[in-house]
Structure formats: C-alpha cells, structure tokens
N, C-alpha and C positions, 0 to 999 in steps of 0.2 A: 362413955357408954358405947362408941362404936367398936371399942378395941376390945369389949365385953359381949355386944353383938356377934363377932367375928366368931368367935369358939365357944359361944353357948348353943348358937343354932345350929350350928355342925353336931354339936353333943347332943342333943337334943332331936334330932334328925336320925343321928345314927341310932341312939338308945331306940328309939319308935321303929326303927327298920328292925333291927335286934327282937325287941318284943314283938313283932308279927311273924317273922321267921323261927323264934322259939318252937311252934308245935311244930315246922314243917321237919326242922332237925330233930327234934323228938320221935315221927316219925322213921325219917330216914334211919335213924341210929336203933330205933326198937324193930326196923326191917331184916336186922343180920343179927336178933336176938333166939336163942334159940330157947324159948320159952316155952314151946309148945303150944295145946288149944289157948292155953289163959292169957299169956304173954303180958300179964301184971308188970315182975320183975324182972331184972335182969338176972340172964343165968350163963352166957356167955355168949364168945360170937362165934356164927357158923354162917355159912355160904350158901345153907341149903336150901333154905326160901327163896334165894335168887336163884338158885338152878329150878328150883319147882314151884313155882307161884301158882298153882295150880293143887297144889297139896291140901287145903282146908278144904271140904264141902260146900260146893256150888259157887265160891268166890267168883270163879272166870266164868259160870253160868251165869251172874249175877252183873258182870263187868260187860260181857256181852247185849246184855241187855240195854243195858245204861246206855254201850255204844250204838247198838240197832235204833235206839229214841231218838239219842243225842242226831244222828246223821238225819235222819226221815224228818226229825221236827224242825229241823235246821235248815234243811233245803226247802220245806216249804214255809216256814217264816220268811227265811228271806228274801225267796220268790214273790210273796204277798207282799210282804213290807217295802221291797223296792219300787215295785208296782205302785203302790200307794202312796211312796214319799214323793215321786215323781210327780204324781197326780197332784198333790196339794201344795207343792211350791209353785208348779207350770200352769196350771188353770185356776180360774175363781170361780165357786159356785157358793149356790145356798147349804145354809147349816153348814159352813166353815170351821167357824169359830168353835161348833158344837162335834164337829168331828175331833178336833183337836183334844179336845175334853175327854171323849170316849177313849183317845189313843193314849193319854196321859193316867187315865185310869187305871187300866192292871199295873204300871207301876206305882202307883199311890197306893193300891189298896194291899192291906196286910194277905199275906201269903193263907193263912187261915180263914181270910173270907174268901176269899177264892178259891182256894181247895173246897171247902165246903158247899160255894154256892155251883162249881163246875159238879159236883158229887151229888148235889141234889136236881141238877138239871137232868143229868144222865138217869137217876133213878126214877126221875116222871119219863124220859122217857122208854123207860124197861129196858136200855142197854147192858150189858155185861161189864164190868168194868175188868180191865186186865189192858194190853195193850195197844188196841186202839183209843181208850178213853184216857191213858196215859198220852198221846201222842197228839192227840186234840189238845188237852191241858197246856200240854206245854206249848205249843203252838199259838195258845192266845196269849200269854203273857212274853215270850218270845219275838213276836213279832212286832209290839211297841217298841223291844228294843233295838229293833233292825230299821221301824221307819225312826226312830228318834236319829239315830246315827246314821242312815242313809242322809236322811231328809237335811242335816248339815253338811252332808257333800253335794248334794245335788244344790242345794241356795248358795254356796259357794261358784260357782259352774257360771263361767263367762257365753252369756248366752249369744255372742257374738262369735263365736267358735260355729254355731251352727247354722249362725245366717250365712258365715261364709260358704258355709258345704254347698246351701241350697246355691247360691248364688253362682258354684261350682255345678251345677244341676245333679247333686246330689238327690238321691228321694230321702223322704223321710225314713227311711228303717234303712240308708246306707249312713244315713250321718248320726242316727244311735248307735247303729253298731261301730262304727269308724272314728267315730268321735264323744258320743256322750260315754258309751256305755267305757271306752278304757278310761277316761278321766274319773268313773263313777265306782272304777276297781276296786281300790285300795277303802274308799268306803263300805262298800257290799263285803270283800273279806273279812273288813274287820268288825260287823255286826254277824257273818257269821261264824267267827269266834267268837265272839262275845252269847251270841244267842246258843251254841254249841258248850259252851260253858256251863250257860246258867241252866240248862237242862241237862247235862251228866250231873250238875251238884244238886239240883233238888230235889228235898226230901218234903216238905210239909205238903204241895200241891199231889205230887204223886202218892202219897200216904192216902192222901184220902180218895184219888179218884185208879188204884192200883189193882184192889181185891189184893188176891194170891200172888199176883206179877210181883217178883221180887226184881228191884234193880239194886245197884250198886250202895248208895246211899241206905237203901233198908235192910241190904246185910249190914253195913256199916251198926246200924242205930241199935238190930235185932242181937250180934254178934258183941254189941258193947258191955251187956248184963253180964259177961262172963268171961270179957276181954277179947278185945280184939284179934284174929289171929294175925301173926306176923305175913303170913301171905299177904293179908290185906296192905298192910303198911308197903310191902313191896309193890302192888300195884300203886299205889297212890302216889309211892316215889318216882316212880317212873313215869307218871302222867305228871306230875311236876317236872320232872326233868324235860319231859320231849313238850311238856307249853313252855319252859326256858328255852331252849332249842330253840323252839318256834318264832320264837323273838327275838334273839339272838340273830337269826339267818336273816328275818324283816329288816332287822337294823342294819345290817351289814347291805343287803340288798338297795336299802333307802338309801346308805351314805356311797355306795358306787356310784348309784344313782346320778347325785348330786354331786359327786365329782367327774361324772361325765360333760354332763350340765354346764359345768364352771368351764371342763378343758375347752368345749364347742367353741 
C-alpha cells in the first residue's frame, strides 16, 4: 500500500494541476489565434493580437477600469482591514465575538446576496450606480479578506519585540513603525493581493451594483454571446503571466531571505 501511495498521489496531484490549468492554456493558445471578432475556432496563428491588444472595441477601456477599482478598493480595504485586525487581536472590548460574526459574514454570504442587497441599499438611497457604488461594493467584501489575513499575522507577532522598544524609550508610533509595522509587511501585502485579485475578477457583485460601468469581467460575460475577442484572451494572458512573475520574484526574495538568515 505505501509503494502504491508513492505514485498514485503524484498522479493524481499532477492530473488536478493539469485540469485547472486547462482553460488558462486554452486561453493563452486562442490569444495568437487569428479568428477574428468570433474567435470560436481555430484559424491559424498570427502575432497580431499581441502587437495590438487594443484592437477589439473598448477592451482596454474596459481593462482600465477594472484596474482604476482593483487599486482604489485595495488601498482602502487594506487600510481598513489592518486598522481593524490590529484592533481585535490587541484590545478586548464588548460585542467581540459579534464583530467577528459581522467580519466573517461577506465571506459566507453568496455573492448574489450581496450584490443584490448592496444594489438595494444604493437604490433607497437615490445613488447613481456606476463607479463609485462599484468601489464601495467591492470594498466591503474585500476588507474581510485583508482583516482575516492581516489578523493571522498580527496574532502571530511576539509582543515582546515591543516592550523591548518601549523599554528602549521608544514612543509608541516609533515602535509601530520600527517594529510592528515591517514584521506586519509581508502579511498586509499579501491581503492586498489577495483583495486586488478578488476585485479585478468579480463579476456577480459588480453586475448588479455597476449600471453602464463596464469593467473587465462584463466585457468578458457581454462579449461571450458571440465569442470572445482574442484581444481579450491576450490581456488575460498576460495578467496571468505578470501574477506568475509576481510570485516568482516573492519566492525567490523569501528564499535569499532565509539564506541570509541561515549565513548570520
């Protein structure tokens, strides 16, 4: 049974990496198709989508968009979220347990309640929806996910790093910035990736609280009736390739890292 262990879970491992990478190669390979608006089938390859990703109608209008959200809702989730994770590991107060609840909340709840009930909130109160009520939206479901993953870096965090500072007669806002806040980096980065993500991909919450604001994802869904244009498939490749990149350099940064660490 171990020696059958051995090379079923490899098999088995790889097949599941294989089939989630399926559509991304799909894409990438119908990116240098030269299909035209439909880009159904294959009709052969040509280069010219990557020299012009900009050639279908409104795509990089549309890409633009997505990224003016993605950045604006990202800095101020995160902003929020830190603030917050900090608060609830570092102090006790009342309705603890019931903040918790509220924070755990937009990610429990299906993306269609929430679209919905942010779309009804806005329409009681006579807002406009287009791009500020996309930017709010994404900002509340967003920021759960920055205090969930701050708030494990920060409960991780030797709170005796900060008594030494004071003890140092450090003040308190020289030993957050000197001390909590670079230990608190590599968590805040990487909820705001995480939270930068989940707001250039979504579509159901922005569908409902968008109007006419088209982003990226609703040319996607809009432009599917009649096939994708290959433009599209070349942005998409490329924002895969540079979140590879992106993690790529992390990992390589981590493991210097830690072989500095080790030489010390």
């Amino acid at each position: 049974m171990k020696n059958i262990g051995r090379w079923l879970i490899p098999i088995i491992g790889g097949a599941a990496f294989i089939y989630l990478l399926v559509p991304i190669a799909y894409i990438f390979v119908f990116s240098f198709n030269d299909g035209g608006r439909a880009n159904l089938q294959w009709q052969g390859f040509t280069l010219d989508n990557w020299l012009n990703p900009c050639g279908a109608p409104a795509v990089c209008e549309s890409l633009v968009h997505s990224l003016q959200i993605g950045v604006v809702a990202t800095v101020i989730a995160t902003a929020l979220g830190t603030g917050i994770a900090i608060g609830l590991v570092r102090y006790k107060f009342r309705f603890r347990k019931l903040t918790d609840v509220l924070i755990i909340l937009p990610l429990a709840t299906p993306e269609v309640v929430l679209g919905a009930s942010l779309l009804a909130q806005f329409l009681n109160l006579g807002w406009e929806l287009g791009y500020t009520t996309i930017v709010i939206a994404h900002v509340v479901f967003c920021m759960s996910f920055v205090i969930v993953t701050v708030r494990a870096r920060v409960s991780s965090l030797d709170s005796r790093l900060e008594e030494a500072a004071a003890d140092l007669y450090a003040s308190p806002q020289a030993a957050f910035w000197k001390i909590t806040f670079p230990l608190l980096l590599p968590g805040i980065v990487a909820a705001a990736l995480l939270s930068f993500a989940m707001s250039f991909d979504d579509f159901i919450i922005t569908n409902f609280n968008s109007g006419s604001f088209q982003t990226f994802p609703k040319f996607i869904y809009v432009s599917a009736t009649r096939g994708i244009p290959p433009q599209a498939n070349v942005i998409g490749s490329a924002m895969f390739i540079v979140a590879l990149l992106v993690v790529i350099i992390g990992q390589v940064i981590s493991y210097r890292r830690k072989k500095q660490l080790e030489n010390a």
